[in-house]
N, C-alpha and C positions, 0 to 999 in steps of 0.2 A: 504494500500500500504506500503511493507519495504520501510527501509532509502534509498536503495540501489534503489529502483523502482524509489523513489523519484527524486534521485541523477540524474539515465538517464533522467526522463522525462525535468526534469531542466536544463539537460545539453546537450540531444541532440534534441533540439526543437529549429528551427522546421525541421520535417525530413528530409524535401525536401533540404533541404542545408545542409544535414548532409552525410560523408560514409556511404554505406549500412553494411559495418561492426560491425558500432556505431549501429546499428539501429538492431541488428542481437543481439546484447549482450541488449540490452532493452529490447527485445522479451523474452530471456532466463530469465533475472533476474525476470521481472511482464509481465508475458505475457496478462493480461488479461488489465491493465492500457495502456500497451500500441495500443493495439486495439482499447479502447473505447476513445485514444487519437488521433489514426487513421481518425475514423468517424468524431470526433468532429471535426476537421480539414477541412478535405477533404471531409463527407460525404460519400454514400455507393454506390457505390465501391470505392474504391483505390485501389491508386496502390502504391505495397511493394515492396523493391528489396532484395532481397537475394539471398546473397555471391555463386555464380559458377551459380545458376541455372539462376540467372537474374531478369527481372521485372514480377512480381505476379497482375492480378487486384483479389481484396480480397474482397467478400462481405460476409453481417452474415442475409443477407433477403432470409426470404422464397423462393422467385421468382428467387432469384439464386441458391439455394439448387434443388427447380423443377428440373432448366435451366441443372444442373450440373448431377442431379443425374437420370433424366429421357434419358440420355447420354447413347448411345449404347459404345458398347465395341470399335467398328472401329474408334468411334470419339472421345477419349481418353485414356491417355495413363499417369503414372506417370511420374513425372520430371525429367529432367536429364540435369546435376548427381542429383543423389538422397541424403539429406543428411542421411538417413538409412543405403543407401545399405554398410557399412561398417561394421556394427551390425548385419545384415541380410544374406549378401552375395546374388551374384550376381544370382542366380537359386531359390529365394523366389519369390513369389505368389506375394507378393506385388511390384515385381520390375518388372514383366512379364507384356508384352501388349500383343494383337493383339491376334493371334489364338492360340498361343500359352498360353495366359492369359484364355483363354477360356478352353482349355482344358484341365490343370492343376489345375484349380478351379473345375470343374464338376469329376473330379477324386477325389479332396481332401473333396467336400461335406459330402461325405457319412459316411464318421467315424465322423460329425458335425451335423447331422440330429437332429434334435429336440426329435426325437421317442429312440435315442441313450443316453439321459440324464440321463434314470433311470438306467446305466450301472456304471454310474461313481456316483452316490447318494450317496452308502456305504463308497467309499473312502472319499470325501470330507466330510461328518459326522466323518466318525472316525479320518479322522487328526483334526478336528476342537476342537473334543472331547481329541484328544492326548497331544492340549496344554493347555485344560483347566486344564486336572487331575495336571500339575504340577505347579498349582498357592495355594498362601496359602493366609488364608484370612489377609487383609490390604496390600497386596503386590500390589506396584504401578509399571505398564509395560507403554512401547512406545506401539502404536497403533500398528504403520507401521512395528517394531519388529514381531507381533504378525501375523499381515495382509500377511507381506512378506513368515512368515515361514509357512503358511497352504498353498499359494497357489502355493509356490514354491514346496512341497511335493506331492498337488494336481499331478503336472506336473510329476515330477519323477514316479511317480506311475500311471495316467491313462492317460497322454501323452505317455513319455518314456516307462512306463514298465520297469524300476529299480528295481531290488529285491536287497536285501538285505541291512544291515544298513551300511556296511562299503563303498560299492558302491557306496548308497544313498548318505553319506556326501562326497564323492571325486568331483559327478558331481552337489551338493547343494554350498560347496566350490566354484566349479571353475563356476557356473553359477555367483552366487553373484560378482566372482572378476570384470568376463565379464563386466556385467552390471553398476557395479562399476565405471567400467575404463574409459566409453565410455559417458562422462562428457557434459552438455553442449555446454560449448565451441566449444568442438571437433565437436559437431551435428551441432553448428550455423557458424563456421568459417573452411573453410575449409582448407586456410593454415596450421592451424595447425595439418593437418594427416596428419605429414610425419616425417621421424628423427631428432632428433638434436642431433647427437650421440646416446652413450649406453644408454641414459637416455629421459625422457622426457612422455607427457600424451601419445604421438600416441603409443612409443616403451609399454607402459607398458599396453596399452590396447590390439594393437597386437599379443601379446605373451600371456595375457588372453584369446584372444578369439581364438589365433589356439590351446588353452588345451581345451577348451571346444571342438571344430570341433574334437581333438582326441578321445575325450572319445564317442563323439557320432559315428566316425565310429568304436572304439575298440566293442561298443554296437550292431550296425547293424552288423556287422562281426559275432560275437558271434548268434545273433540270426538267420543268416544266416544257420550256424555249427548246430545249435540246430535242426532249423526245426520243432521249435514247432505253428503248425498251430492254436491252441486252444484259445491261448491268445487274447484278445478284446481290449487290449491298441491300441491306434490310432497310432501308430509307426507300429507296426504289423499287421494292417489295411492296413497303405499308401504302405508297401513293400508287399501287399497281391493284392494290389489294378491295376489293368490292365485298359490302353486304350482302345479305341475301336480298334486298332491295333493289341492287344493282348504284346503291348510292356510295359514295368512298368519305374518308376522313378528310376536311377540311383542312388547310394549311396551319389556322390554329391549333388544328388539335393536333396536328405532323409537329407542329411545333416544342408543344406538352411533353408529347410523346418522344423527341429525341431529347429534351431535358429528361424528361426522366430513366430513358436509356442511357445517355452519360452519365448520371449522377448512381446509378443501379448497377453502374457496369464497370464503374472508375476505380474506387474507394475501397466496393467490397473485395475484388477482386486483386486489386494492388497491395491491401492491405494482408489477405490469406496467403500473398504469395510471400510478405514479409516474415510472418511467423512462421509459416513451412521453413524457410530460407536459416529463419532464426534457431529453429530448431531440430534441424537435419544436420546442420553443422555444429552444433554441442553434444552432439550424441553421438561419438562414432563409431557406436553398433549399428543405429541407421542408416548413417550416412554407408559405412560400409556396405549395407545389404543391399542399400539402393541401388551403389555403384555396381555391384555382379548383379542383378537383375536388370539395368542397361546396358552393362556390357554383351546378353544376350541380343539385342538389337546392330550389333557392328562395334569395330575399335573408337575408343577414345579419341575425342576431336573431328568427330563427324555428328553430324545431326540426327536423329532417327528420321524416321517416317514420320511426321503426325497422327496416322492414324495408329502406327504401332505403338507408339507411346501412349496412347490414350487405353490401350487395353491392358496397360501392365499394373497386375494387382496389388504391387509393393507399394509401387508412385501413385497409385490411386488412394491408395487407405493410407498413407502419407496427406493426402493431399482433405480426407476427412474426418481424420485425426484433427489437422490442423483449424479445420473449421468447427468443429467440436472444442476444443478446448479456449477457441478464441473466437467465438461468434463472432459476425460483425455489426449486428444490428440486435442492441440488448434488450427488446423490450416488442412483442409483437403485438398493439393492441387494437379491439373491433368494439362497436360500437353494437348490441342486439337489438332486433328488429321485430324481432318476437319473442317471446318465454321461452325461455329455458334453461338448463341446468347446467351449472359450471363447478366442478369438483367436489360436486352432491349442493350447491347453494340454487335455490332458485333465482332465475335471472330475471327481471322484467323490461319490458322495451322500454328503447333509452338508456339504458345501463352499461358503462364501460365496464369490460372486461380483458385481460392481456397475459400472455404468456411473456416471462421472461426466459429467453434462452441461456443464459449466461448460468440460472441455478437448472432448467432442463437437462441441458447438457455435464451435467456431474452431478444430477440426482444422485442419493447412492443404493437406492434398490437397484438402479440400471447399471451402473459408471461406478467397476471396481477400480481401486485406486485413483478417481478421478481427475488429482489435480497431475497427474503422471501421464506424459507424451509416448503414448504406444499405439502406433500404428496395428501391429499385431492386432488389438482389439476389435478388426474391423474385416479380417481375414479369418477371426474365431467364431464369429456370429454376424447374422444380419440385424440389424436394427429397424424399427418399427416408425415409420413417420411420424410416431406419437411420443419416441423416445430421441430422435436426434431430426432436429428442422433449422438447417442454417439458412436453406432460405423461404420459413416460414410452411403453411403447409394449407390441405383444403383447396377451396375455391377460389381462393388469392395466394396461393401458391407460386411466388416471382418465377414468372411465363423464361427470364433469362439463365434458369437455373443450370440447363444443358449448355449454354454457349460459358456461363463461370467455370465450371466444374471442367468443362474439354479445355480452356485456355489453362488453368491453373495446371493443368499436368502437363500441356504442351511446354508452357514456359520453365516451371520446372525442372521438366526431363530435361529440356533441352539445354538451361544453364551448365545442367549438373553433367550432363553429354561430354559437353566440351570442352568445361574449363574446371580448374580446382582452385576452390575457395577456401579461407578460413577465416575461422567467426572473431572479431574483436568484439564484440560485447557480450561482455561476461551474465552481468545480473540481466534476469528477464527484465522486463521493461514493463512499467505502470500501464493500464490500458486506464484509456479516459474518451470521450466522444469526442471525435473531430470536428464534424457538424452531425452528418446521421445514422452515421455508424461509429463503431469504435476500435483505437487502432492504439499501438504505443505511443505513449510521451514522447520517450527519449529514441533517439538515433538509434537504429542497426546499422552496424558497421561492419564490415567482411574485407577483404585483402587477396587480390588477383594471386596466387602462389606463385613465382619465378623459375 
């Protein structure tokens, strides 16, 4: 736990006597202490409050993951307000209920299909490969440096369909400021989105994220003009892509929707690959086994396949291990639509409810020695989507779950193919929210070996 985890838990204990503001800024700084200071309290469920949206009952038990996620679409709906929908905009997938949730998801499936993985293999190998060419040996990088810029190219390229490099950096730029801007704070409190004059975190994330909304419809625009049918980027998919009505998504909502495919595909993704990263190279039983389970793909210093990487079950439960023990998104909460029952509590409409993964995922009826990185875990038994959901589960089960989970092993294998690494940072590293997920405090640092 940071000083800083320490300091809220010391000082805003105990909750129930506390603002739910104090209790919103504890979540951000340690989210995961303060969860597990939740239960210890109160036991499983409790109930959270958070800032606009109100009171949360929170549990991390299986029996409420079932309860929550075996939930039709009519009988849940996300919270409102939403603290996202500011990052995402109001026409994303993830702020849609009802029928309209329904038929916005079944349109946007299809350029997410599992069978569509091997379309995007090449691209994710060759950025992965792009930033190894320009490491020299003994040179010490940040992880999340490294994480953030493959998967943010991923996106420019087989999200967007970006060409070119000058373009590339205008919308790699004003994506990072985006992301940048939209703090914390700003995701847990919601007074603070709004002006305080010409200055301030709401004005300067504002003005971030309407450059970003321009350059994506300057982008739609252009490809409109073009007309070129050929392209298999998933932008050129969704504006390709027709209801059963025969009507298609509006620019705005193309717009929503590649905000919130970058912001869904940047973070969580760059972030699982830092921990994998973090912790294959402090263990070197794993890292060992990984290495002779790649070595059956060809010698050192060559790339796999993509597709063949993506089937090996070492680097795979490596790679679920890792989002298990480090979720990236602590907190999954819905909003019911109808009665019903969450970890034996009856629900009534209106009423938040929320899984927290952070205690799901090291329950310990499930998750023997939980706080222990063992890949093995995952090759001894299957897991139950009521017992491991990093990315959530049900009817809003994130549509990009197949495109994370095939990049996470592409870029992995592939680091780990070609070059050898070694870890400088010793202590794990504090997890705290960056804006909507959650990722280390402090630097990972690793060292190209000579």
């Amino acid at each position: 736990m940071t000083a800083l985890g320490r300091w809220a838990r010391e000082s805003l204990l105990p909750q129930v006597a506390r603002p739910v503001a104090l209790q919103a800024i504890w979540m951000a700084l340690d989210p995961e202490g303060f969860f597990e200071s939740c239960v210890a309290q109160r036991g499983d469920p409790f109930v959270l409050g958070i800032p606009s949206a109100g009171e949360v009952l929170v549990s991390g038990h299986p029996e409420a993951a079932r309860d929550l996620f075996t939930a039709s679409s009519a009988a849940i709906e996300p919270v409102e307000p939403n603290p996202v929908a500011p990052l995402l905009g109001a026409h994303s997938l993830l702020l849609l209920s009802g029928e309209r949730h329904r038929r916005e998801r079944r349109l946007m499936m299809a350029p997410f299909n599992a069978r569509r993985m091997g379309d995007y293999g090449g691209i994710i190998r060759d950025r992965t490969l792009a930033a190894v060419r320009t490491w020299r040996p003994g040179e010490v990088f940040v992880a999340q440096h490294l994480t953030q810029a493959i998967t943010l190219d991923v996106i420019l390229r087989a999200v967007i369909g970006v060409q070119g490099e000058p373009r590339s950096a205008r919308f790699r730029d004003s994506i990072k400021a985006m992301l940048a801007a939209y703090t914390p704070l700003l995701l847990v409190l919601p007074a603070l989105r709004r002006s305080f004059g010409p200055f301030g975190p709401w004005v300067r994330f504002a003005a971030a994220r309407d450059n970003v909304c321009a350059l994506f419809r300057e982008e739609i625009a252009a490809r409109r003009a073009a007309g070129d049918a050929a392209r298999n980027d998933i932008l050129s998919l969704l504006m390709a892509a027709r209801y059963e009505d025969d009507t298609q998504l509006t620019d705005e909502e193309l717009v929503d929707e590649l905000r919130t495919l970058v912001v869904a595909g940047h973070d969580t993704t760059s972030t699982a690959l830092v921990w994998a990263l973090f912790h294959v190279h402090r263990d070197p039983q794993v890292l060992g086994t990984l290495r002779d389970e790649l070595a059956t793909l060809g010698p050192f210093g060559e790339a796999p396949p993509p597709d063949r990487l993506a089937e090996l079950p070492y680097l795979g439960a490596v790679c679920q291990e890792a989002l298990r023990l480090h979720p990236v998104v602590p907190i999954i909460p819905r909003r019911a639509c109808q009665p019903m029952i969450f970890r034996g509590h009856a629900i009534a409409p209106g009423q938040n409810i929320a899984i927290a993964t952070t205690l799901l995922h090291t329950h310990p009826e499930v998750w023997t020695d939980p706080a222990r990185f063992s890949p093995e875990r995952f090759l001894e038994r299957k897991y139950s989507p009521f017992e491991y959901a990093p990315f959530g589960g049900g009817v809003r089960r994130c549509i990009g779950a197949a495109l994370g989970t095939y990049q996470l092993r592409i870029v992995l294998g592939t680091l780990l193919a070609t070059t050898r690494l070694t870890l400088r940072t010793r202590r794990t590293p504090a997890r705290v929210l960056m804006n909507i997920t959650m990722g280390p405090r402090e630097a990972v640092r690793l060292q190209v070996e000579g």
